[in-house]
N, CA, C and O of each residue as an XYZ file, in Angstrom:
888
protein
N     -13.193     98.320     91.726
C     -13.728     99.364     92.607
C     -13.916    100.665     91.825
O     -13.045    100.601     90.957
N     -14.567    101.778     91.671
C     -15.138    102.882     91.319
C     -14.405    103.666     91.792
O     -13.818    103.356     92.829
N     -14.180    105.015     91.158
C     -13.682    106.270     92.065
C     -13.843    106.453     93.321
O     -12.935    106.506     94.149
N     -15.727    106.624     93.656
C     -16.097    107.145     94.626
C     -15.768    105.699     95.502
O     -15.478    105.821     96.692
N     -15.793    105.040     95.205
C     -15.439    103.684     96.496
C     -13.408    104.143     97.015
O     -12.895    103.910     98.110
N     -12.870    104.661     96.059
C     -11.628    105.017     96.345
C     -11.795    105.998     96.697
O     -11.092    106.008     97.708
N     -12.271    107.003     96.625
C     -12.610    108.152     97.524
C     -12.852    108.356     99.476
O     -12.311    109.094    100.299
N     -14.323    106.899     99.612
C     -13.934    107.068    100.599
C     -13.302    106.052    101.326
O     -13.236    106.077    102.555
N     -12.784    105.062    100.555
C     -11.231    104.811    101.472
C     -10.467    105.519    101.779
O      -9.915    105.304    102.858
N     -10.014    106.859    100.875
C      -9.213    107.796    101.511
C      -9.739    108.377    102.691
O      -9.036    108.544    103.687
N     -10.718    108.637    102.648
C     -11.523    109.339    103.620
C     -11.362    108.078    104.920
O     -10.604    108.281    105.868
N     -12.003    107.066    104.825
C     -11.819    106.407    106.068
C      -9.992    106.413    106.580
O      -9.699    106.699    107.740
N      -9.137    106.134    105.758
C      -8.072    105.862    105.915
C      -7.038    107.186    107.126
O      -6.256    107.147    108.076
N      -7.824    108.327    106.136
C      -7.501    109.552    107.198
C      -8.001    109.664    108.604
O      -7.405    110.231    109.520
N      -9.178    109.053    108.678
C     -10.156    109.458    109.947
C      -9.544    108.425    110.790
O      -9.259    108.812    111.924
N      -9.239    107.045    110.474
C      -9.071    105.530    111.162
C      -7.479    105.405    111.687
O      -7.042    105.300    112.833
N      -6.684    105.466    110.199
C      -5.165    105.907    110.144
C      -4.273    106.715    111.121
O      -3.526    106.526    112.080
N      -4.812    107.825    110.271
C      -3.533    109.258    110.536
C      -4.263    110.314    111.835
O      -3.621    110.711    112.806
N      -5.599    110.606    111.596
C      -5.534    111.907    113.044
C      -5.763    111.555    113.983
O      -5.829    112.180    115.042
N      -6.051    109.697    113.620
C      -5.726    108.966    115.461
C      -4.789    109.049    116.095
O      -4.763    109.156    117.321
N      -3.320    108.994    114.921
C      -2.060    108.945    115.645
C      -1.571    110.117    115.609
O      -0.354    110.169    115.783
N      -2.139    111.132    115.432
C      -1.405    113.057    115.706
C      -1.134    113.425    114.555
O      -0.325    114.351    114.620
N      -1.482    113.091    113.194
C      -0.960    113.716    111.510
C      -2.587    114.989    112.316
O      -3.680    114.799    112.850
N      -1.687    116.237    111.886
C      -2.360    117.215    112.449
C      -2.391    118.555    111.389
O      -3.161    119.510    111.490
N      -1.390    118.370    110.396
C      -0.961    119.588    109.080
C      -2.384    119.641    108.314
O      -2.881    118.573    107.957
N      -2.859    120.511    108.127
C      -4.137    120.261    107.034
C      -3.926    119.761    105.899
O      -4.368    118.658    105.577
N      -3.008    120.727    104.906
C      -2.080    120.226    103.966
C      -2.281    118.929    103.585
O      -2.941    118.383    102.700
N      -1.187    118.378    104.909
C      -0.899    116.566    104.388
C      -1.918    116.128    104.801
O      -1.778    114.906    104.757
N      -3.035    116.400    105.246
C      -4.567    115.391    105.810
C      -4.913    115.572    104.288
O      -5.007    114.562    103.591
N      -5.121    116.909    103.705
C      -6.001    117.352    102.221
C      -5.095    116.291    101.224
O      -5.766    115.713    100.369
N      -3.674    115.995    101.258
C      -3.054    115.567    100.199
C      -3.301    114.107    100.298
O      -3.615    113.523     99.262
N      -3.194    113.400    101.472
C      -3.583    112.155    101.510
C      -5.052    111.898    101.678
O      -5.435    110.790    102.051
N      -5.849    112.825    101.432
C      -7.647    112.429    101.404
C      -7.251    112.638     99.761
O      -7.551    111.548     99.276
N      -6.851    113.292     98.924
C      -6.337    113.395     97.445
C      -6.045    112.459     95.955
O      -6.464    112.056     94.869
N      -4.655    112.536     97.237
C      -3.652    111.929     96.094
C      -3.973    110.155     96.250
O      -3.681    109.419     97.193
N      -4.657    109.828     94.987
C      -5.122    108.107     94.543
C      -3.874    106.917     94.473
O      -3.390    106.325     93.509
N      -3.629    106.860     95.712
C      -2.540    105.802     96.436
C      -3.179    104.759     95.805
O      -2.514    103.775     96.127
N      -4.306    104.308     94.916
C      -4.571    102.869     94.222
C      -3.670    102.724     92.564
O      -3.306    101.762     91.888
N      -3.567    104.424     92.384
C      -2.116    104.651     91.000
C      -0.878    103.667     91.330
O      -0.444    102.829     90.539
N      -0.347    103.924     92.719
C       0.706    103.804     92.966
C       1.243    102.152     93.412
O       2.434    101.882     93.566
N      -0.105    100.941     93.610
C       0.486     99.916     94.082
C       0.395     99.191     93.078
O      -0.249     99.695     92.157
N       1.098     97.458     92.784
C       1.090     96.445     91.879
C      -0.309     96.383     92.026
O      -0.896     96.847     93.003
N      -1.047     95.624     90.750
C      -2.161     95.531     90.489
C      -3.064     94.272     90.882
O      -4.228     93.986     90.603
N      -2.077     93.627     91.640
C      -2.665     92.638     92.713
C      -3.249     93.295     93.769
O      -4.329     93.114     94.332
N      -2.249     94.193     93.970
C      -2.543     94.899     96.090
C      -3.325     96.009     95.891
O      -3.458     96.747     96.867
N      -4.035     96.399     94.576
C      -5.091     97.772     94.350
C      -6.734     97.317     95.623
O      -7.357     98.239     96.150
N      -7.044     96.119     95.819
C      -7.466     96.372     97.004
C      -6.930     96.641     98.197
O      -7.487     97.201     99.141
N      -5.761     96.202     98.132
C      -5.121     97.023     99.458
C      -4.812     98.259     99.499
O      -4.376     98.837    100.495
N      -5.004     98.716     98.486
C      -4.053    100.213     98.540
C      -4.436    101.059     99.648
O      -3.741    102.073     99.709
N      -5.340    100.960    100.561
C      -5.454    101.969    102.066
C      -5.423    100.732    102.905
O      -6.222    101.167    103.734
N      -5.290    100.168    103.117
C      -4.785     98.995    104.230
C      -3.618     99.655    105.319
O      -2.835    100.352    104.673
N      -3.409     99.639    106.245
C      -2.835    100.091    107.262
C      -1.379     99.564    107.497
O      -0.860     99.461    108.608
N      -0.691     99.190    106.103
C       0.236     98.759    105.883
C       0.821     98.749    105.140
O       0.225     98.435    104.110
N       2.292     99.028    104.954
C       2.985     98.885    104.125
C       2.520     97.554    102.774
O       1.892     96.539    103.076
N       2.890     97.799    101.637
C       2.533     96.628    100.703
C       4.017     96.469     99.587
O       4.656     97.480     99.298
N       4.373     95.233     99.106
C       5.217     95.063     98.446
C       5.082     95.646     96.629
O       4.113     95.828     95.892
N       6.310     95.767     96.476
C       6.251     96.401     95.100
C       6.958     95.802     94.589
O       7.534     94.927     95.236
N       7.346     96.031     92.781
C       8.614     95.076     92.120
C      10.128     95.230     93.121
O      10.478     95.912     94.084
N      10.702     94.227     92.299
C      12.551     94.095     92.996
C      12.579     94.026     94.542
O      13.599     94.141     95.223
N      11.550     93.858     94.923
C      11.907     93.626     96.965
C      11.513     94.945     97.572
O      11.569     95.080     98.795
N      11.090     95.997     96.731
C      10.837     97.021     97.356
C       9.372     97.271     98.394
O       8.591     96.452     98.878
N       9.413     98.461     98.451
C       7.579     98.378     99.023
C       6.762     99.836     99.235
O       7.432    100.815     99.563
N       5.601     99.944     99.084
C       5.226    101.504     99.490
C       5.134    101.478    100.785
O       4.666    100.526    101.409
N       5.629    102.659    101.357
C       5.109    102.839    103.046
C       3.805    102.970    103.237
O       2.927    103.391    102.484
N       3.755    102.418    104.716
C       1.842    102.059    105.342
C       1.801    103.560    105.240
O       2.866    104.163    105.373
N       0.734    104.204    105.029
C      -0.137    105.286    104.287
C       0.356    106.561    105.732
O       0.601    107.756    105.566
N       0.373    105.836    106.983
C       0.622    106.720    108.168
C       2.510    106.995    107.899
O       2.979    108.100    108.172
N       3.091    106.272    107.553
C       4.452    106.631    107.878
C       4.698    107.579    106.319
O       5.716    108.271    106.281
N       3.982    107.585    105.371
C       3.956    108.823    104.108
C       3.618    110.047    105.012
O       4.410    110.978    104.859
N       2.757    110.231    105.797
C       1.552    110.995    106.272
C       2.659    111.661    107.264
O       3.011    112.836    107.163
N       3.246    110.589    108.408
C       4.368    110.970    109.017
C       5.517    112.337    108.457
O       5.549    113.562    108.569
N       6.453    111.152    107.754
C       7.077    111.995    107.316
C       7.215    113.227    106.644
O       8.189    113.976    106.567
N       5.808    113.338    106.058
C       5.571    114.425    105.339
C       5.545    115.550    105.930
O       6.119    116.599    105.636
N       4.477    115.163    107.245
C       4.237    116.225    108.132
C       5.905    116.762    108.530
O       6.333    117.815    108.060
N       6.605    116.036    109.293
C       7.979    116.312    110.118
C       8.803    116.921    108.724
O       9.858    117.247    109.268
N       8.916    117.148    107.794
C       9.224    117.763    106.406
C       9.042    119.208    107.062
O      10.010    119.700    107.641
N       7.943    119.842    106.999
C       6.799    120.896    107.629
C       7.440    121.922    106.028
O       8.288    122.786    105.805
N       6.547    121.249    105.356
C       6.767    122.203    103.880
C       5.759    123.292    104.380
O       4.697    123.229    104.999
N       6.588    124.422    103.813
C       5.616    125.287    103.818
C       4.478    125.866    103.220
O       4.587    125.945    101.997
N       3.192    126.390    103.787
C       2.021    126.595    102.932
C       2.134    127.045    101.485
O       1.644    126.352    100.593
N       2.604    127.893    101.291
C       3.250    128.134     99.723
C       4.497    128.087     99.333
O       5.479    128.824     99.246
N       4.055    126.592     99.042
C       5.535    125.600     98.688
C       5.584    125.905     97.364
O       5.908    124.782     96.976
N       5.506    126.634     96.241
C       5.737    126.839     94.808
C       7.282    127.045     94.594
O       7.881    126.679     93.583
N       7.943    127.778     95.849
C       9.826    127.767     95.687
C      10.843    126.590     96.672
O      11.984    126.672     97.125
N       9.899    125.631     96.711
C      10.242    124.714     97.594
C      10.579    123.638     97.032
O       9.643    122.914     96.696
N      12.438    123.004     96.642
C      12.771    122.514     96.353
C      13.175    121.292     97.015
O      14.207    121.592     97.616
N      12.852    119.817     97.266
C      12.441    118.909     97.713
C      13.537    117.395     96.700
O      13.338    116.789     95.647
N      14.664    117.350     97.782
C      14.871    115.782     97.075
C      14.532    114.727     97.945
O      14.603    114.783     99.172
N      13.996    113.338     96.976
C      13.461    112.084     97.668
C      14.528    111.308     97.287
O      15.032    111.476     96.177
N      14.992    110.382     98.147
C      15.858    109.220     98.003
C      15.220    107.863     97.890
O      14.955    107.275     98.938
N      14.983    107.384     96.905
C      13.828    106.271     96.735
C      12.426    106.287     96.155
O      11.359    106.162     96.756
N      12.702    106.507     94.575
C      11.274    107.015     94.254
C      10.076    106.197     94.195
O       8.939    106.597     93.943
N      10.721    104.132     94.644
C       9.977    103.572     94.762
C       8.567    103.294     93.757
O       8.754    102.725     92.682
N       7.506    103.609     94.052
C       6.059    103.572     92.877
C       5.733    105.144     92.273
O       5.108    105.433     91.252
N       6.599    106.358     93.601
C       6.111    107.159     92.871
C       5.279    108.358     93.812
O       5.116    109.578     93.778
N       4.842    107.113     94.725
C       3.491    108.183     95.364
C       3.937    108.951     96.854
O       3.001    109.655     97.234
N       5.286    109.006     97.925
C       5.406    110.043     98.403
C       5.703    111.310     97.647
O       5.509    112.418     98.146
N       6.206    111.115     96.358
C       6.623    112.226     95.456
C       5.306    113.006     94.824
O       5.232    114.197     94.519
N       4.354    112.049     94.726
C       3.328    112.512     94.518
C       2.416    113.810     95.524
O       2.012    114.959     95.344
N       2.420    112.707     96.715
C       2.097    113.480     97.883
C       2.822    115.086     98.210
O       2.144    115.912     98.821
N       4.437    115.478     97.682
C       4.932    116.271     97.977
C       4.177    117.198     96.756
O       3.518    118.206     97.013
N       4.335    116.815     95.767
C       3.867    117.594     94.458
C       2.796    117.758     94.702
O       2.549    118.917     94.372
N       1.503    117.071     95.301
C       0.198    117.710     95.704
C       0.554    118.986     96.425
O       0.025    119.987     95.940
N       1.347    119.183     97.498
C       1.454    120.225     98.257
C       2.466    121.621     97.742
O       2.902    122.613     98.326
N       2.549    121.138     96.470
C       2.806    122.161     95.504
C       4.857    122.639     95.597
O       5.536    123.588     95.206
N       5.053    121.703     96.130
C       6.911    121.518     96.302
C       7.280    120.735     94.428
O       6.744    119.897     93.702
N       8.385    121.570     94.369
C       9.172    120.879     93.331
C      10.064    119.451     93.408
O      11.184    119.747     93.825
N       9.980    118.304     93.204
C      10.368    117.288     93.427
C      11.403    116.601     92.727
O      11.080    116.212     91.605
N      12.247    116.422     92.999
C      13.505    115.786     92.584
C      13.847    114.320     93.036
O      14.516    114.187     94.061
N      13.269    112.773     92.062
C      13.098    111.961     92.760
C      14.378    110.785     92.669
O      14.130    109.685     92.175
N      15.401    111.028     93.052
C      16.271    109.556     92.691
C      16.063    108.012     92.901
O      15.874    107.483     93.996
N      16.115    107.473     91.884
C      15.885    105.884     91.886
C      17.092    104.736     91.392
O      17.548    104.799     90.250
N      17.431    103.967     92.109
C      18.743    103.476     91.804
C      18.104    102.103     90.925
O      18.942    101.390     90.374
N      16.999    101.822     90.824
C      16.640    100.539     89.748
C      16.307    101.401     88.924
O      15.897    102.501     89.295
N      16.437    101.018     87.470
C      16.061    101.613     86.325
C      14.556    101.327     86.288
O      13.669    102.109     86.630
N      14.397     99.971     85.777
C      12.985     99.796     85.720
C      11.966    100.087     87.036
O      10.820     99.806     86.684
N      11.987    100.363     87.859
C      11.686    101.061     88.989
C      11.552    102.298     88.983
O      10.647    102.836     89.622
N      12.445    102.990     88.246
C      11.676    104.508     88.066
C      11.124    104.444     86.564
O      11.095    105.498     85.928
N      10.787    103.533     86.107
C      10.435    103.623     84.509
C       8.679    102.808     85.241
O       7.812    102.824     84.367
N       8.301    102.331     86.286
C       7.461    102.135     86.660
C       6.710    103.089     87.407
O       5.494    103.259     87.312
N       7.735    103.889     88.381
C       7.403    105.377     89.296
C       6.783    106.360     87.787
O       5.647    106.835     87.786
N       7.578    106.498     86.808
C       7.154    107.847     85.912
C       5.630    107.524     85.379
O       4.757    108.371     85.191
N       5.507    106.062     85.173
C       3.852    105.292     84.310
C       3.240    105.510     85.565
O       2.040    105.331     85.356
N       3.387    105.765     86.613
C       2.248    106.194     87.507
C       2.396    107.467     87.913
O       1.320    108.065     87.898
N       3.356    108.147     88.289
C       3.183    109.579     87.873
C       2.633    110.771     87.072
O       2.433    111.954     87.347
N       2.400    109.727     85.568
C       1.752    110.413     84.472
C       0.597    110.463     84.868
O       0.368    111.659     85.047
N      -0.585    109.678     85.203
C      -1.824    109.650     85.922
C      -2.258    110.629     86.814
O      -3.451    110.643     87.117
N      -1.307    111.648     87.399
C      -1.734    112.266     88.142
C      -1.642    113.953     87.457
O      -0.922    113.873     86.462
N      -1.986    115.000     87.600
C      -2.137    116.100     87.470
C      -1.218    117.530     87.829
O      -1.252    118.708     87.473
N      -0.506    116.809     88.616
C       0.757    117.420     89.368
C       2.056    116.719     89.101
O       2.834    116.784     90.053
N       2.522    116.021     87.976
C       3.240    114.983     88.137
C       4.112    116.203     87.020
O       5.081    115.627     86.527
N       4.035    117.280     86.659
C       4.561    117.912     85.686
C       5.780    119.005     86.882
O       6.498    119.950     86.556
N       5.601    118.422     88.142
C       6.240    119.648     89.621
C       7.380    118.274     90.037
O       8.160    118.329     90.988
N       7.255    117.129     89.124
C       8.155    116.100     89.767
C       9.038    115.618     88.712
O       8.539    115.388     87.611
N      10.842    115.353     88.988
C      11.682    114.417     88.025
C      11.984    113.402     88.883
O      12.386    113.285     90.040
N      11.608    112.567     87.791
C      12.754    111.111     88.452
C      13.807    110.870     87.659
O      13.859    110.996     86.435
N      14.959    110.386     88.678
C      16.360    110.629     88.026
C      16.755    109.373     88.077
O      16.040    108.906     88.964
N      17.707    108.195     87.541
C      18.610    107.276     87.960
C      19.568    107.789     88.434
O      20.204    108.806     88.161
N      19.685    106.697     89.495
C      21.210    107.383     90.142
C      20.963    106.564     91.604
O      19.952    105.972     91.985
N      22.410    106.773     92.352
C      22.518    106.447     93.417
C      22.233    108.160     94.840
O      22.788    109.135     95.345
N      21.022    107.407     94.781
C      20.338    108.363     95.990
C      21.313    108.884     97.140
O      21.574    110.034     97.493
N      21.833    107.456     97.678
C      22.812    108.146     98.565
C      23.813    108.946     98.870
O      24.322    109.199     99.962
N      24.132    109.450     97.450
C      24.713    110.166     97.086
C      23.659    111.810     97.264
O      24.289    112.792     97.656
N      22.584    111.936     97.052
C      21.789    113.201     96.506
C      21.801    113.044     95.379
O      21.857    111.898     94.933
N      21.744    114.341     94.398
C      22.163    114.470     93.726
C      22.602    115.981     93.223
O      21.900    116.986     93.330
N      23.296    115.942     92.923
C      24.252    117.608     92.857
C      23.979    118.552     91.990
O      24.224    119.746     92.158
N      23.265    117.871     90.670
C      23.568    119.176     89.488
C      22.263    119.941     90.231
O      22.241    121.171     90.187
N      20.894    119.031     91.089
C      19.806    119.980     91.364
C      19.944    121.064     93.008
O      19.171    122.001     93.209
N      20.824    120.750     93.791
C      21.461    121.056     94.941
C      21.772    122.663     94.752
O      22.174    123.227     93.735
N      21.436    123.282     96.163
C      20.547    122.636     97.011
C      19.410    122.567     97.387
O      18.621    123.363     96.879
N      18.940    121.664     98.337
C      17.577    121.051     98.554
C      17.200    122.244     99.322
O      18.020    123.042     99.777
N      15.586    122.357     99.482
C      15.008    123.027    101.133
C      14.507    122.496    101.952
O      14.133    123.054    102.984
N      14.282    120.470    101.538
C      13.973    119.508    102.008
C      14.762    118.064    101.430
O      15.099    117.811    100.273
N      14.896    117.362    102.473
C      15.342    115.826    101.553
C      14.795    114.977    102.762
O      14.813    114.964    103.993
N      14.186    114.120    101.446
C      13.437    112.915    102.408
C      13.883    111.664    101.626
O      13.823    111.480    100.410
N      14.400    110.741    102.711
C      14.455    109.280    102.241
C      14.194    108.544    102.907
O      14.359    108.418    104.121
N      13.549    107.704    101.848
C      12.644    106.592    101.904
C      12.995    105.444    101.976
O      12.123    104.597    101.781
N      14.385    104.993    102.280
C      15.291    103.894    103.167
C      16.012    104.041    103.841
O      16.705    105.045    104.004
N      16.019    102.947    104.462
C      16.905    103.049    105.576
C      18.866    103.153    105.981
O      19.573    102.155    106.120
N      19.270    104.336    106.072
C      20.586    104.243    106.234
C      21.440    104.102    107.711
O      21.009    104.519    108.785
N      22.591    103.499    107.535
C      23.427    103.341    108.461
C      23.479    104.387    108.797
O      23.179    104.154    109.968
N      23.588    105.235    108.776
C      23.976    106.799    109.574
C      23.721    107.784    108.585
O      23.589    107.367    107.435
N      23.588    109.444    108.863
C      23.068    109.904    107.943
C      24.335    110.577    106.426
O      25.209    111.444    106.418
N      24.015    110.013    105.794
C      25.414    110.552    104.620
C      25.271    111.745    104.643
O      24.173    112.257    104.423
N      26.496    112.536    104.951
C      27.384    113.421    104.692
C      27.231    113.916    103.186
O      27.755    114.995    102.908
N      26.845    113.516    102.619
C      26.810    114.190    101.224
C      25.408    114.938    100.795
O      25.174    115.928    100.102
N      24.463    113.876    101.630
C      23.119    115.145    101.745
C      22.820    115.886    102.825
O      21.753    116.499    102.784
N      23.414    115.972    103.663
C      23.685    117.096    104.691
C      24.572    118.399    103.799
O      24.425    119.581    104.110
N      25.044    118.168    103.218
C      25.734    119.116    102.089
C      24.558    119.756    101.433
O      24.282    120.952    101.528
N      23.867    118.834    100.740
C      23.295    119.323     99.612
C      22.032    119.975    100.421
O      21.224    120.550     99.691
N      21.716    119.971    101.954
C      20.784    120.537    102.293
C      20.987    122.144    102.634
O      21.865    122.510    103.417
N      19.995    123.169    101.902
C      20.255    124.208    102.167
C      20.111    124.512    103.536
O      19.726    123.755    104.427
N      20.562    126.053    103.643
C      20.784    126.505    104.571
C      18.842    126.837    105.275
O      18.002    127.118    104.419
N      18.401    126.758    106.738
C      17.486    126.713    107.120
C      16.450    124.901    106.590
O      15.277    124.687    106.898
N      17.291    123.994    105.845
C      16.885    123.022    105.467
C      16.392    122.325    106.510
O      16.686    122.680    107.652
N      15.435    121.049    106.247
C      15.097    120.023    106.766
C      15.328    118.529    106.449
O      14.862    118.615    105.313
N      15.558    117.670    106.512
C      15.440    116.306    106.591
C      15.221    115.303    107.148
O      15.841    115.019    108.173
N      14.254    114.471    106.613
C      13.634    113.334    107.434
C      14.111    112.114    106.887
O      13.603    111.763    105.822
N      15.002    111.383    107.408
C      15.467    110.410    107.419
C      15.326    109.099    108.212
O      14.899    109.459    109.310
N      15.476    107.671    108.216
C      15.513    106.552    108.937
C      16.845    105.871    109.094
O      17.316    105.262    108.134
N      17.355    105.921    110.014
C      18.424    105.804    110.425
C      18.631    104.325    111.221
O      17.564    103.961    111.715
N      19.519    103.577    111.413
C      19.978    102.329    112.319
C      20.234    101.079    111.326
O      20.490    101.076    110.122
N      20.091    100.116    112.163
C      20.736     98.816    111.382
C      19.576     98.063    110.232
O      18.604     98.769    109.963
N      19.635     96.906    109.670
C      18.699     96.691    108.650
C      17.434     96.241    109.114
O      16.416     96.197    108.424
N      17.533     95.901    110.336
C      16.399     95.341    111.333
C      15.344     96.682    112.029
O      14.116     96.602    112.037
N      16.059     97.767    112.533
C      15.145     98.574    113.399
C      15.730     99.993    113.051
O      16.862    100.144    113.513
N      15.212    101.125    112.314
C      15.444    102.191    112.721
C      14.907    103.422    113.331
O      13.880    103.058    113.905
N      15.028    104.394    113.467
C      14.820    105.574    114.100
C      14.406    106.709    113.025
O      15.177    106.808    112.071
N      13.578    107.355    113.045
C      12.839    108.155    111.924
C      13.933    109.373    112.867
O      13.892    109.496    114.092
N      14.909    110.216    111.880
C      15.346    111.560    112.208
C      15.168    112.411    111.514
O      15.394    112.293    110.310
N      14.644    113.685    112.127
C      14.854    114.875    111.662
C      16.090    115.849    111.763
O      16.642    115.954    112.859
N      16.535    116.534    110.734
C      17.616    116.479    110.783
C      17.386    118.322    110.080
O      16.955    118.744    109.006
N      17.944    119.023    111.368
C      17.998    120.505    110.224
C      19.159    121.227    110.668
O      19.833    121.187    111.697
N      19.207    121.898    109.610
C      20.001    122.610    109.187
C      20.263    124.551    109.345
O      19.651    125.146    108.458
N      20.738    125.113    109.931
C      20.273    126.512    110.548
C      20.955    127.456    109.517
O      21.426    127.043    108.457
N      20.970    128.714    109.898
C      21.036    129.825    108.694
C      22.817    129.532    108.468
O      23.384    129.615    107.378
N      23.543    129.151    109.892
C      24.928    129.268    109.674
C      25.309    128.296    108.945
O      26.326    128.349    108.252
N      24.437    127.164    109.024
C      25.058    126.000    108.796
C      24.746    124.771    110.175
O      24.505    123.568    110.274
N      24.867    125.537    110.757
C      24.797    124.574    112.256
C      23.773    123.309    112.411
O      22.581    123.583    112.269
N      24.161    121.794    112.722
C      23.267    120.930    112.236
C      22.423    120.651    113.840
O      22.761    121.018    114.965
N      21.164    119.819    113.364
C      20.358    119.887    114.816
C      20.079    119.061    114.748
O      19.797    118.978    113.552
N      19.731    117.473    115.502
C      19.616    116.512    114.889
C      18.247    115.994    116.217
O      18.466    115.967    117.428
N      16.995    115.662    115.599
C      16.136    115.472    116.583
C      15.720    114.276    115.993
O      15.811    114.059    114.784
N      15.000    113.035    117.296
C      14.523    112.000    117.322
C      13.021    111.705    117.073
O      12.176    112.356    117.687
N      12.665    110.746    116.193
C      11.425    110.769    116.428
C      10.602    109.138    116.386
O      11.415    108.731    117.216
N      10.175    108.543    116.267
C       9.466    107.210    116.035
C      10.433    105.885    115.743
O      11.338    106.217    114.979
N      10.511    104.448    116.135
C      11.411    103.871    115.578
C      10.095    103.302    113.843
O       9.098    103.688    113.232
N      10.927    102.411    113.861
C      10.283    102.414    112.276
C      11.144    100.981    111.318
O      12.118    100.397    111.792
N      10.725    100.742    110.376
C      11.417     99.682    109.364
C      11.146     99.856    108.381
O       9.997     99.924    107.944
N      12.532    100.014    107.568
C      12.156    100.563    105.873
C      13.192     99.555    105.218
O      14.106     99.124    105.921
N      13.060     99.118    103.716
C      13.741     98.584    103.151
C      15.299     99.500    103.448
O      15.334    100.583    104.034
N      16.476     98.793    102.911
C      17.977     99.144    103.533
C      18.105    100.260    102.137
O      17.832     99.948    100.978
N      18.483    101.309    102.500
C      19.516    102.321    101.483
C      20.831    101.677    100.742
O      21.948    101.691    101.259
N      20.630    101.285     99.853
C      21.600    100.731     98.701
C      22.358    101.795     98.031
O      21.683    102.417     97.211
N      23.633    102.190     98.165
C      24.698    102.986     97.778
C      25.602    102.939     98.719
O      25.873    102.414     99.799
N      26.157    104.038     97.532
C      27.621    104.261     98.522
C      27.783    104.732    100.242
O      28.555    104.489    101.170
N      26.906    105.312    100.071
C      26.254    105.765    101.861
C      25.204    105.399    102.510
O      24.495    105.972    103.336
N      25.176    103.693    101.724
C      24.050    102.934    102.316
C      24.664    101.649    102.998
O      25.719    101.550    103.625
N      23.793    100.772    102.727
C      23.987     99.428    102.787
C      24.794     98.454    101.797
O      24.573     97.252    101.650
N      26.069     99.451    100.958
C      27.141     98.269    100.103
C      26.747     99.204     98.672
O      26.018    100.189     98.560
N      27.188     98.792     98.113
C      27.134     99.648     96.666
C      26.172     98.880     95.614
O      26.214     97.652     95.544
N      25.362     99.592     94.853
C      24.231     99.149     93.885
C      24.668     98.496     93.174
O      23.976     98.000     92.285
């Protein structure tokens, strides 16, 4: 396929996808008409790469269907001049919600608990133009991670038993987080913030299914 044939798949994908189901931020409409989600999948599923679905990646993993990136991003609600907007992802997966955040000009901090998995996330990261606003780290996500703490956003990209206590820490004060929460079968997309005192707020939004959060404040230890 050609650029411009990937071009307007993005374009259909936005119009068909996302502002059918309420993605309403300009921002994340501009970043996902953008950012070349065909970088980010195995090189079997590059015709799928705007397909209305999630697609599999190495080790059992998978990228999210293009609306639940689009989702979460929005419920994030980075702000328009995100240049001091410090952002950790739990699951850097291929690469490309981190991407999506770094389009919108947030600093990205990406933890990946497979090695070769973020040694696959960084070879598609390099491809992009903004990939110099993003680290990927090894490590156990569920944890956060501390030396970059704290966050002004944390988003993860599996699914945990409940939300760990250790990135509720690392979320600053006025923070946000979008998380998936419940058992390995069905969870609950939460937003989760954080007020000037400290005081936590915990709001509901979409149920949802994401691969399980592997760590210590996941699903058993890596």
């Amino acid at each position: 396929m050609t650029e411009d044939m990937f071009k307007q798949k993005r374009l259909e994908m936005v119009y068909t996808q996302l502002t059918p189901r309420g993605i309403k931020n300009d921002a994340v409409i501009e970043a996902m008409n953008t950012v070349p989600r065909e970088l980010f999948v195995t090189e079997e599923n590059i015709p799928a790469a705007y397909h209305d679905c999630p697609l599999p990646l190495i080790f059992g993993q998978t990228i999210s269907q293009p609306y639940m990136v689009a989702l979460m991003t929005e419920l994030l609600n980075i702000p328009a001049d995100a240049s001091k907007t410090k952002v950790l992802e739990v699951g850097t997966g291929s690469g490309y919600q981190a991407a999506v955040l770094a389009f919108l000009g947030a600093d990205v901090i990406s933890v990946e608990r497979i090695p070769d998995m973020a040694i696959f996330a960084r070879a598609n990261l390099a491809k992009v133009q903004y990939s110099g606003k993003i680290k990927v780290v090894d490590g156990d996500g569920s944890e956060g991670y501390q030396p970059s703490a704290p966050y002004d956003r944390i988003i993860v990209t599996a699914a945990a038993p409940e939300v760990p206590p250790e990135l509720v820490e690392q979320l600053a004060p006025c923070g946000r987080m979008v998380i998936p929460c419940g058992d390995l079968f069905i969870q609950q997309l939460l937003v989760i913030c954080k007020s000037a005192s400290g005081k936590i707020c915990t709001n509901k939004n979409i149920a949802c299914r994401f691969v399980p959060l592997i760590g210590k404040e996941g699903f058993g230890k890596c």
